[in-house]
LUMDRENDREN-127904 format. One record per residue: residue in three letters; y, x, z of N, C-alpha, C in turn. Coordinates in steps of 0.2 Angstrom, whole numbers, padded with zeros to 4 digits, always signed. Layout:
<sites>
ALAYXZYXZYXZ ...
</sites>
This chain:
<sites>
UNK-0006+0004+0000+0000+0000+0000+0006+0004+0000 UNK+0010+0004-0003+0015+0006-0005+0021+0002-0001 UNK+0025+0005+0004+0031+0003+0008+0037+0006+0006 UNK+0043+0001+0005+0047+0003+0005+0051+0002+0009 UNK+0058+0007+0012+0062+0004+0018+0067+0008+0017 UNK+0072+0005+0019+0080+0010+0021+0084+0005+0027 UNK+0090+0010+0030+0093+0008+0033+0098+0004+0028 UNK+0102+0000+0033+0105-0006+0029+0108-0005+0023 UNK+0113+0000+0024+0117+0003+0016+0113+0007+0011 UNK+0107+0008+0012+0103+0011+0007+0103+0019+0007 UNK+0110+0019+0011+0110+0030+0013+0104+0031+0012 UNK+0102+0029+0018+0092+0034+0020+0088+0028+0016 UNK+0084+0031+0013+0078+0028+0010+0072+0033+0013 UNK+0067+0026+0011+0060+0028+0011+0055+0027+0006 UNK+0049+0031+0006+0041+0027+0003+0038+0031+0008 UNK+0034+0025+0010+0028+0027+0015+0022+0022+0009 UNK+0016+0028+0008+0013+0028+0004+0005+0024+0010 UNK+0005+0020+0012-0001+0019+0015-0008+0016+0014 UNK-0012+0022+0014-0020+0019+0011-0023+0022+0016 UNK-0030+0020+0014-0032+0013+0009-0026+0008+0015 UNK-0027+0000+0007-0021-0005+0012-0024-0007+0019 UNK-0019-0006+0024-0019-0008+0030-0022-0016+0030 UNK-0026-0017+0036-0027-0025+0036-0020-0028+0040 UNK-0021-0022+0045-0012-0024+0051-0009-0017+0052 UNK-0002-0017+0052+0001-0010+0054+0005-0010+0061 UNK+0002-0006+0066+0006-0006+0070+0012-0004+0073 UNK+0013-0007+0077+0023-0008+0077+0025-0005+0085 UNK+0024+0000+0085+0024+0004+0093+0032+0001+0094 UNK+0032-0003+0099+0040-0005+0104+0041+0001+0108 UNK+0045+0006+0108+0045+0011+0113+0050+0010+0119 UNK+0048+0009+0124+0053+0009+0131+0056+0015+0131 UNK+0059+0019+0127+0063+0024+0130+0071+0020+0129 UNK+0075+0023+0133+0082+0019+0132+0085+0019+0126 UNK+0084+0024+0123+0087+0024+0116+0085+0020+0111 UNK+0078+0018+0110+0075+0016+0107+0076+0008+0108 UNK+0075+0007+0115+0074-0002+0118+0082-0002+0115 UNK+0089+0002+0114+0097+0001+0112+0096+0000+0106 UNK+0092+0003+0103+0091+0003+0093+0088-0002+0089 UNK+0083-0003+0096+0080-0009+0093+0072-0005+0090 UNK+0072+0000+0092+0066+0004+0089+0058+0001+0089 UNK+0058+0001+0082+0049-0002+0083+0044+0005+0078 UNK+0041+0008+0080+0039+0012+0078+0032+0011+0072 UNK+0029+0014+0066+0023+0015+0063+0024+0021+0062 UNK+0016+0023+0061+0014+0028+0057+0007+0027+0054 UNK+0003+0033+0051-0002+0032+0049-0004+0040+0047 UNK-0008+0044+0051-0007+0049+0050-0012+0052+0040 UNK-0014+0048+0038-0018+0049+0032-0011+0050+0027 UNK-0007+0043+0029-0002+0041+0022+0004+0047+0022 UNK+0008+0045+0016+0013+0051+0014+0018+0047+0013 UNK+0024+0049+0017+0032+0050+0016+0036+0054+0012 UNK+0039+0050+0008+0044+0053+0005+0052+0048+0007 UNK+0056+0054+0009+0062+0051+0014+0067+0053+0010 UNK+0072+0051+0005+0080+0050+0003+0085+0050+0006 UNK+0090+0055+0005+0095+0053+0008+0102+0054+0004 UNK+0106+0048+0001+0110+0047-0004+0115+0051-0004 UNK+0117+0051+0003+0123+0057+0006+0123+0059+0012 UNK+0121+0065+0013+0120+0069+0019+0124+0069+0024 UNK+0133+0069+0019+0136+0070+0025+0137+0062+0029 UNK+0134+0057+0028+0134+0051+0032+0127+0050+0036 UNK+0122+0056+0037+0120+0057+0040+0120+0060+0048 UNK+0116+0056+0053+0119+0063+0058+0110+0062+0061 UNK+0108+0070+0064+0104+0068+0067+0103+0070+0075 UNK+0099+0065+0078+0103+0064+0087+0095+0066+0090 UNK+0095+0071+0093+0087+0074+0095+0091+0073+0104 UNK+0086+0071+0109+0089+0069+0117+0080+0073+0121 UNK+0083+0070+0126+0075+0072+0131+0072+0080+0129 UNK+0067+0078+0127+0064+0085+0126+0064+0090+0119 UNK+0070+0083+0116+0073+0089+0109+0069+0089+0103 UNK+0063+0087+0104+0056+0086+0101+0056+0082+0094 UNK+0060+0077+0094+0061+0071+0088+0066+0071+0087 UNK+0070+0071+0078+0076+0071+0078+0076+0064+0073 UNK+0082+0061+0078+0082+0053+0074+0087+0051+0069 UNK+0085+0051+0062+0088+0051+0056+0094+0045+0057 UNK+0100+0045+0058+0104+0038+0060+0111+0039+0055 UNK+0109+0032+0048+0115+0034+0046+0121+0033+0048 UNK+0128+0035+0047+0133+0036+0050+0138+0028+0047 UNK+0136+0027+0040+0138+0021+0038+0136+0016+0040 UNK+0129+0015+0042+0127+0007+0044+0124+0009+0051 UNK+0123+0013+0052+0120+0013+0062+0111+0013+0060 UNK+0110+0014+0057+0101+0010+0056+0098+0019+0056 UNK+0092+0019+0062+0088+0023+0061+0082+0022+0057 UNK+0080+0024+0052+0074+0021+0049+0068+0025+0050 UNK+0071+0033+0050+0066+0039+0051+0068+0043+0056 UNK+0061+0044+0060+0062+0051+0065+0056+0056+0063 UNK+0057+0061+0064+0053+0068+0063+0053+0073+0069 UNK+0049+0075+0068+0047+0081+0073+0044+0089+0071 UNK+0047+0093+0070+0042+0099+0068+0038+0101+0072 UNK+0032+0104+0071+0026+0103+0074+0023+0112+0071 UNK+0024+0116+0074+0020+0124+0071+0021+0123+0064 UNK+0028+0121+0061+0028+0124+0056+0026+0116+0050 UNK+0025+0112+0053+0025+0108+0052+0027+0102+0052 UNK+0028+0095+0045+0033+0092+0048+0032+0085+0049 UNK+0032+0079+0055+0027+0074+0056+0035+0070+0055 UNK+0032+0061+0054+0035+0057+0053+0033+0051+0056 UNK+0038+0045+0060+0037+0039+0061+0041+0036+0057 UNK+0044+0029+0054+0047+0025+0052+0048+0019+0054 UNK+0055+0014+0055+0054+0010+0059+0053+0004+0055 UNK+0048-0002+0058+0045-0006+0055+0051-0011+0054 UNK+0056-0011+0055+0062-0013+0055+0065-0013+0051 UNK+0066-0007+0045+0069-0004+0041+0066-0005+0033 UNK+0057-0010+0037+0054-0012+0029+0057-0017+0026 UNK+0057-0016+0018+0062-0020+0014+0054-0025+0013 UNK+0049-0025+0011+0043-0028+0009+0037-0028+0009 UNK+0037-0031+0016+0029-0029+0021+0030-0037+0024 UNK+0025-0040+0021+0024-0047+0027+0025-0044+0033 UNK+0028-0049+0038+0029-0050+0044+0022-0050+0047 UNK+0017-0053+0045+0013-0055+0047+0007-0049+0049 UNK+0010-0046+0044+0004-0037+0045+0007-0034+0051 UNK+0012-0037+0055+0014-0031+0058+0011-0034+0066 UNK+0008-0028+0069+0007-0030+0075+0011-0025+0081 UNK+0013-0030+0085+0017-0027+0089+0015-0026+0096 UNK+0016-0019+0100+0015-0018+0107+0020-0012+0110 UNK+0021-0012+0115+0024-0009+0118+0020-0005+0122 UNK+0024+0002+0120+0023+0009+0123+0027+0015+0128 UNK+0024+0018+0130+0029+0020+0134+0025+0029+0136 UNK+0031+0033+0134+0029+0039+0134+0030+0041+0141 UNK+0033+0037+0146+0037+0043+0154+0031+0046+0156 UNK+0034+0051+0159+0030+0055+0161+0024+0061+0155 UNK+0026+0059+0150+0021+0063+0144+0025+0071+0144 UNK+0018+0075+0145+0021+0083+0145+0022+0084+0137 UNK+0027+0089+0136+0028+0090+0128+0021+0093+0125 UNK+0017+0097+0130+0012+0098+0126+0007+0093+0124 UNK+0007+0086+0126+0004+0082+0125+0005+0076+0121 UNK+0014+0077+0120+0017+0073+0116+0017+0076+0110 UNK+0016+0086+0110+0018+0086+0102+0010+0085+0098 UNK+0006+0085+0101-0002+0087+0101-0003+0075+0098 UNK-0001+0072+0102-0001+0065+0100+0002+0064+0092 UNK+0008+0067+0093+0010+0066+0086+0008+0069+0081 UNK+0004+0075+0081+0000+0078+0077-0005+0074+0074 UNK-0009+0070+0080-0014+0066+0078-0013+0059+0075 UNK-0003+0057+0076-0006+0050+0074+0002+0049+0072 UNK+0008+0054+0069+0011+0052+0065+0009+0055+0057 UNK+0013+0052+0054+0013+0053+0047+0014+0062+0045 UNK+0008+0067+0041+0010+0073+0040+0013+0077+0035 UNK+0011+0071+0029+0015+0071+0024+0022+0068+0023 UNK+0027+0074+0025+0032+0070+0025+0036+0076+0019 UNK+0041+0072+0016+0045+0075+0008+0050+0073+0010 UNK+0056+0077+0009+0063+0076+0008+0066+0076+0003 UNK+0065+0070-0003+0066+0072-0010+0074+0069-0012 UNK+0075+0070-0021+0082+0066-0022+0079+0058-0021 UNK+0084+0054-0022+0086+0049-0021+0079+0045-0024 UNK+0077+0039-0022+0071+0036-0024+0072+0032-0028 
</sites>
């Protein structure tokens, strides 16, 4: 299944390429404060592949907090985070928010809430290794 999604002015684009088609994807709510303010609902899928656009660089900013670990793609024209990343040994892992899909039933998506407190970095970079997206690209515009 092929997903597409941007923040609202179209700045940040995505394709999240996900196979085989999911039956449901889900939709990690994350309790951390930033995320419960953003409205953060989080997927991944660590098989599938991201390719992330970004129309104008300088209307980007990215905002990395806590343990520095995630930096959160937040365009500067419309407020919308659609992509966050994390480098990982050289490596570069991806979530995107289920928020930001322009064309995924409602109905695929399953939602639960999550909560990282207390997770040591070495546990949280080792999780994301396992279960965010690894194929991630930063191409021209899509």
């Amino acid at each position: 299944m092929l997903i597409h999604g941007s923040c609202h002015c179209g700045n940040i684009s995505f394709e999240l390429d996900w196979a085989p088609d999911p039956a449901e994807i889900p939709a990690r709510a994350c309790s951390c404060d930033f995320c419960v303010k953003h409205g953060g609902v989080w997927t991944a899928h660590p098989s599938a592949s991201l390719r992330v656009a970004i129309r104008d660089r300088a209307r980007v900013s990215d905002y990395a907090f806590g343990s520095r670990t995630a930096r959160f793609h937040i365009c500067r024209e419309c407020g919308v985070v659609p992509v966050v990343t994390s480098e990982i040994d050289g490596g570069l892992y991806a979530v995107v928010s289920v928020n930001a899909f322009d064309d995924v039933d409602a109905s695929l998506l399953r939602p639960a809430p999550v909560s990282f407190e207390g997770e040591e970095t070495g546990a949280r970079l080792a999780r994301r290794q396992r279960n965010w997206v690894a194929d991630v690209r930063f191409v021209a515009a899509l």
